[in-house]
N, C-alpha and C positions, 0 to 999 in steps of 0.2 A: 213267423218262423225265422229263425237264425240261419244266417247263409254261411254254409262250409267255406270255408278262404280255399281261396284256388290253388292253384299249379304255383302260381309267382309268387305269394303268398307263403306257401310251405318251403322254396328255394330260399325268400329271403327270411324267415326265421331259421331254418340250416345255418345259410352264413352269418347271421348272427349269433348265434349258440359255436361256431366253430372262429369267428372273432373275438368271444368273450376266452373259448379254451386257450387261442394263439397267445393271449393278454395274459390269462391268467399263467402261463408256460414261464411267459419272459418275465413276469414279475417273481416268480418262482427261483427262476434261474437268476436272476440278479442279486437276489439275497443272497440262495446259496454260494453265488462269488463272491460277495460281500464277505459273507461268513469265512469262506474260507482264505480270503487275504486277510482279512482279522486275526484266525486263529494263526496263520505264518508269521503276521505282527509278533502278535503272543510268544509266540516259541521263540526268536530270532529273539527277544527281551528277555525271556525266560533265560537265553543262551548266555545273553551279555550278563543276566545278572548271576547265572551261576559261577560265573568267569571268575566277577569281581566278591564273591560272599565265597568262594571254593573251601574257606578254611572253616570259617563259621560251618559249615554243612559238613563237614568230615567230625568236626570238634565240638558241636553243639548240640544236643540231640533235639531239643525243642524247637531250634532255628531247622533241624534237619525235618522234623513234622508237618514243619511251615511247608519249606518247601516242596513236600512231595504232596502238599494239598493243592499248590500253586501247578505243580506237573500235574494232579489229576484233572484240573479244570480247563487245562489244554490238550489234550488227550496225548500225554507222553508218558512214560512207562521207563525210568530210568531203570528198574531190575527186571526189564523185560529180557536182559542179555549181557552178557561179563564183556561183551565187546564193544566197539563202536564210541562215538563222541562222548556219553555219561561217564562210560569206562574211563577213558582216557583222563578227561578232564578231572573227575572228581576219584574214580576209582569205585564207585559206590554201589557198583554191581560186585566188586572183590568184596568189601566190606560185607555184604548182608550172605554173599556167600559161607566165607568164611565165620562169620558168627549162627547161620545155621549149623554147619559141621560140629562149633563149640555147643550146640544147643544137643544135638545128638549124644554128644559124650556125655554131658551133664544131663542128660532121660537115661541113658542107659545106665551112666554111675545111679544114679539114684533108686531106680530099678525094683533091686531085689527090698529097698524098705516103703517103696512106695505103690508095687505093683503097676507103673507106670503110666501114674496121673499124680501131677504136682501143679501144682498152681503156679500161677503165670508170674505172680507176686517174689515167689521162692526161687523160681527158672532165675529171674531178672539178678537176685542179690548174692546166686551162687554163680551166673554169669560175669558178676561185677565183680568176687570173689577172684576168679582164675584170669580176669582181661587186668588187673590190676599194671601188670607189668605193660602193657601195651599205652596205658594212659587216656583212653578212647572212650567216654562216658558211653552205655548205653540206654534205652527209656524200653518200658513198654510196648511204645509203639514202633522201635527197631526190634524187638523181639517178634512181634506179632508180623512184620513184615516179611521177615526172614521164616518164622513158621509157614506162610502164605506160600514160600517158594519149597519148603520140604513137601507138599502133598503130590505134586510131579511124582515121588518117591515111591507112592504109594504104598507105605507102612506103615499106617495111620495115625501120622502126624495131624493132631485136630485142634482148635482151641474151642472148647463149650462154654459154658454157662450157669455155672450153679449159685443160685441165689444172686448174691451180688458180687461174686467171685469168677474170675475166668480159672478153668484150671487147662492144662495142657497133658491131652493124653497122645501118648508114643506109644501106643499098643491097639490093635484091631478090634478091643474089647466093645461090644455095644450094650451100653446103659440105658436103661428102661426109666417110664418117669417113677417108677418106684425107688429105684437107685438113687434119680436125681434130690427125692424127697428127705432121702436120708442122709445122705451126702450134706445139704441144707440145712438140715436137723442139727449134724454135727459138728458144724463150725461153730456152735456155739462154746463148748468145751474140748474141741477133739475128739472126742467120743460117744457112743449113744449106747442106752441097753432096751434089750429086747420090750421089756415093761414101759419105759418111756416113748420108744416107736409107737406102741400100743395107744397109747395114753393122748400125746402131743399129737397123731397123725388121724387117730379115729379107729385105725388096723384091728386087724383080728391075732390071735398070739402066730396063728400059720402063715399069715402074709407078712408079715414080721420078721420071722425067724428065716422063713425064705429068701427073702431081699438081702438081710443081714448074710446068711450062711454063702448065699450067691456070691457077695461082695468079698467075703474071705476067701473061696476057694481060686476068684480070681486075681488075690492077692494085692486088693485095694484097702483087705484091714487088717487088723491085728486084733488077738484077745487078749484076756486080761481077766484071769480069776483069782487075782490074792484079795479080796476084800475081805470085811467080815461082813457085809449084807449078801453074801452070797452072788450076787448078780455079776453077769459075766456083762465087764465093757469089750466094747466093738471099737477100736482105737481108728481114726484114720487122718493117718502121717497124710495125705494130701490135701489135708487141711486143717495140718498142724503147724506152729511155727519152724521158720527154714534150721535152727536148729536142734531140731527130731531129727536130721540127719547124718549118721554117724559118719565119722571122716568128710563132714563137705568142707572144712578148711585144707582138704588133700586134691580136691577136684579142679 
């Protein structure tokens, strides 16, 4: 028969299981020190080198990419706030501010021909359009940064995803994947008709016409019956080239 371990027995396996936890505490905690005099390394570097690049990052949009990949892997947040050291230094919480506000005008201008989804592509070249006189190159990924800070707003500033297209919608409208389908459909020509939904998607002529008629009455398309085949195209300016839109060298 096996002999139950005693009294002394059970105390010293206790204090062995509560000097393994005591062990494994402080090697816990000595990392995490580790860790976090590291990451104060980081930042105090990250500090000096934004000192010396400050122009490069105000004036370069690729070099400005860099660098906010280099802030996110040290857990710093330079448009967390219009104030403080980033501000100061670089200004780069004005900046993405102020190019939001510019992003607002150019959704609203564009608006009444686009039903308020344009693509990210379009934002970018009618952004670049109206900052001309400032001299400030913008990218993509300053637009999308600056979108990131409008949803605070909440007026449903979004960026989605269609196909291989980002588009930017400024309106509360919520798109179904039947929407997204045709939207996709359409960038191939700017347009689709009820019979090619049908055809290209698998649809029936009522799920068809419904998706379509949805997307007009929300003001994401347009029609178009002078043909001579009869067939009505379904036009959409959000994923037409940026000049579909009337007056955007006035924007």
């Amino acid at each position: 028969m096996r002999r139950r371990p005693g009294i002394g027995g059970l105390q010293n396996a206790a204090a062995a299981r509560d000097q393994y936890r005591l062990l494994g505490e402080n090697v816990a905690k000595l990392r995490t020190d580790l860790m976090k005099e590291q990451l104060a390394t980081f930042r105090s570097q990250l500090e000096d080198f934004a000192r010396k690049h400050k122009n490069d990052i105000r004036k370069n949009p690729a070099f400005r990419a860099q660098f906010h990949e280099m802030c996110a892997k040290v857990g710093v947040d330079p448009l967390a706030s219009n104030k403080g050291f980033w501000a100061e230094l670089l200004g780069i919480g004005d900046f993405y501010y102020e190019l939001g506000v510019q992003i607002i005008e150019v959704c609203l201008a564009t608006r009444p021909h686009n039903g308020g989804l344009i693509s990210l592509d379009d934002l970018c070249k009618l952004l670049g359009q109206r900052r001309k006189a400032v001299r400030e190159t913008i990218s993509e990924d300053d637009c999308l940064r600056a979108i990131s800070k409008l949803k605070v707003l909440g007026s449903g500033f979004e960026v989605i995803t269609v196909g291989k297209r980002k588009l930017v919608r400024s309106v509360p409208t919520e798109l179904n994947k039947d929407h997204n389908e045709i939207l996709e459909l359409a960038q191939a020509q700017g347009f689709v008709t009820v019979d090619e939904v049908q055809r290209r998607l698998n649809w029936s002529s009522g799920r068809a016409t419904d998706a379509l008629e949805t997307l007009l009455e929300e003001g994401l398309a347009m029609i178009d019956d002078g043909h001579r085949d009869g067939k009505r195209r379904y036009w959409f300016p959000c994923v037409s080239s940026v000049s579909s839109y009337a007056g955007a060298d006035t924007l």
